[in-house]
C-alpha positions as CSV (number, residue, x, y, z in Angstrom):
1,X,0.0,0.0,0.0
2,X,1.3,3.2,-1.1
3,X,2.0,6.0,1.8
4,X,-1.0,8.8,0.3
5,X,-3.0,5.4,0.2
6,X,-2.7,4.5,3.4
7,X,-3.0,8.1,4.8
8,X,-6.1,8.5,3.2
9,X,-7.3,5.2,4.9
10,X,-6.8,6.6,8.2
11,X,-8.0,9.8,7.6
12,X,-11.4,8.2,6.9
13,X,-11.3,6.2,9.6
14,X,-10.7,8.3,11.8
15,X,-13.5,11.0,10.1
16,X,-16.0,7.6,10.8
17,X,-15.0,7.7,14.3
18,X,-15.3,11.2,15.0
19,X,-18.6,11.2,13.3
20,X,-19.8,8.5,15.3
21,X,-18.3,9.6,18.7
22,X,-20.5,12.8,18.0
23,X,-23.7,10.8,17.0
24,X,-23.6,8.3,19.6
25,X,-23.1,11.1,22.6
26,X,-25.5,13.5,21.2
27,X,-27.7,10.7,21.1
28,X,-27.1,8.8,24.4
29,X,-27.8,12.6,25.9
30,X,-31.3,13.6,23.9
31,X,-32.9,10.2,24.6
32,X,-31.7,9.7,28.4
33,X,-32.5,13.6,29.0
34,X,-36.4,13.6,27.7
35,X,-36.7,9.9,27.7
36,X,-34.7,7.9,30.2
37,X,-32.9,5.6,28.2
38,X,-29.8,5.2,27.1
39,X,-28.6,4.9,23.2
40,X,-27.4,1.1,23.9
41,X,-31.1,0.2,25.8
42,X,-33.0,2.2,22.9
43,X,-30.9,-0.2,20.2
44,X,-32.1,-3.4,21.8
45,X,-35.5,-1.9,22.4
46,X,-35.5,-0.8,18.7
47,X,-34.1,-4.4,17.4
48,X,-37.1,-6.7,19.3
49,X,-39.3,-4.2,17.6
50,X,-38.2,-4.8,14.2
51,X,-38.6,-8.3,15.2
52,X,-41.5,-10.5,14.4
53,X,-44.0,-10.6,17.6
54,X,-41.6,-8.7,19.1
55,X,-39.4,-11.2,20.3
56,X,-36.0,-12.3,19.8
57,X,-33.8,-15.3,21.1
58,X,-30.8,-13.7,23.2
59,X,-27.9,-15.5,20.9
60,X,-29.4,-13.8,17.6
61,X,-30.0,-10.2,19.2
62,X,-26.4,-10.4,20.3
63,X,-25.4,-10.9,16.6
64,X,-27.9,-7.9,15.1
65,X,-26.6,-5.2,18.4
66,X,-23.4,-3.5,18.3
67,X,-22.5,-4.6,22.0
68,X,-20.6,-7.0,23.4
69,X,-22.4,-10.4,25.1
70,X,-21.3,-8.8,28.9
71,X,-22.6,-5.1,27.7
72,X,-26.3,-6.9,25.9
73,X,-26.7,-9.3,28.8
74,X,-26.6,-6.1,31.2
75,X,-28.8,-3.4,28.9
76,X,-31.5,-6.6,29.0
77,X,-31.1,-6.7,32.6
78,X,-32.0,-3.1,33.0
79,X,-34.4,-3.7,30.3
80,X,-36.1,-6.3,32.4
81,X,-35.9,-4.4,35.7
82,X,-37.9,-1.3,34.1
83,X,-40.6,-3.9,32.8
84,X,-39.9,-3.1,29.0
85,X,-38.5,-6.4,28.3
86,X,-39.2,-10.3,29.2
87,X,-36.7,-13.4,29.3
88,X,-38.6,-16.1,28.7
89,X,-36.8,-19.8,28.1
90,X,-37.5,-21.7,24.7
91,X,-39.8,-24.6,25.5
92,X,-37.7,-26.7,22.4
93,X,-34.3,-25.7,23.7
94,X,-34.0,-25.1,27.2
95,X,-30.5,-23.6,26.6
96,X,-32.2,-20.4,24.3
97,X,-33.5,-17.7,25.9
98,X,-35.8,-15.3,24.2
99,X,-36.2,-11.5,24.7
100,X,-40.0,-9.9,24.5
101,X,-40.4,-7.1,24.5
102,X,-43.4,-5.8,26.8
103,X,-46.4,-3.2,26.2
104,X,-44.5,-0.8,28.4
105,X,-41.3,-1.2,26.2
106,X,-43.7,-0.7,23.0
107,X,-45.0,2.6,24.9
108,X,-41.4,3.7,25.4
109,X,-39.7,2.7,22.0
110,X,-43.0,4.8,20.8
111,X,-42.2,8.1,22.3
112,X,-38.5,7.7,22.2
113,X,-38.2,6.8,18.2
114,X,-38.9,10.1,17.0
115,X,-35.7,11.8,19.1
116,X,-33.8,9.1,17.4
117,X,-34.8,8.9,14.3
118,X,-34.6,13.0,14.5
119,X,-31.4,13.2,15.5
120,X,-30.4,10.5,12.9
121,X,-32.0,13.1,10.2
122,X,-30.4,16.3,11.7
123,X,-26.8,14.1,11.3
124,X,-26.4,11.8,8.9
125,X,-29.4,12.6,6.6
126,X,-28.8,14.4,2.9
């Protein structure tokens, strides 16, 4: 790889992680301050809903979210504890878990989409 080649390589990179540094703290700050909820508990939130019935088994969210098995299995675990979210063990596999989420998580992920999908616009839209 030539020198200007790779130079330019890391100046992109580095432009991507700049641009998402900014993005993921202005969002982490909108939707905790008028919503309550972090950027990593929206994502899950926002991934079960994209989900048929709402519900996902734990080893296939953790492929689809951008977090680490530790980080996932904690954000559920809030997740749970607010009543937004449901672990419920697979009656063919007892070794699957599947995340639901709940009525009060659809309520949430409801109010809260707009700020993120706004933000997302103001940002990275156009």
């Amino acid at each position: 790889m030539s020198p200007t080649r790779e130079a330019a390589l890391v100046a992109r990179w580095r432009e991507v992680l700049s641009c998402y540094s900014d993005l993921s703290c202005a969002l982490e700050r909108d939707l905790q301050e008028r919503h309550g909820i972090g950027m990593s508990d929206f994502e899950v939130l926002d991934l079960l809903m994209s989900a048929d019935h709402g519900k996902v088994r734990m080893q296939e969210l953790g492929e689809r979210v951008y977090l680490s098995q530790s980080a996932l299995s904690r954000s559920v675990a809030r997740l749970e504890k607010r009543d937004l979210v449901t672990r419920q063990m697979c009656d063919q596999d007892r070794r699957a878990l599947f995340v639901r989420v709940t009525d009060e998580g659809r309520a949430l992920h409801a109010r809260a989409c707009p700020t993120h999908r706004e933000l997302l616009e103001r940002r990275l839209g156009g």
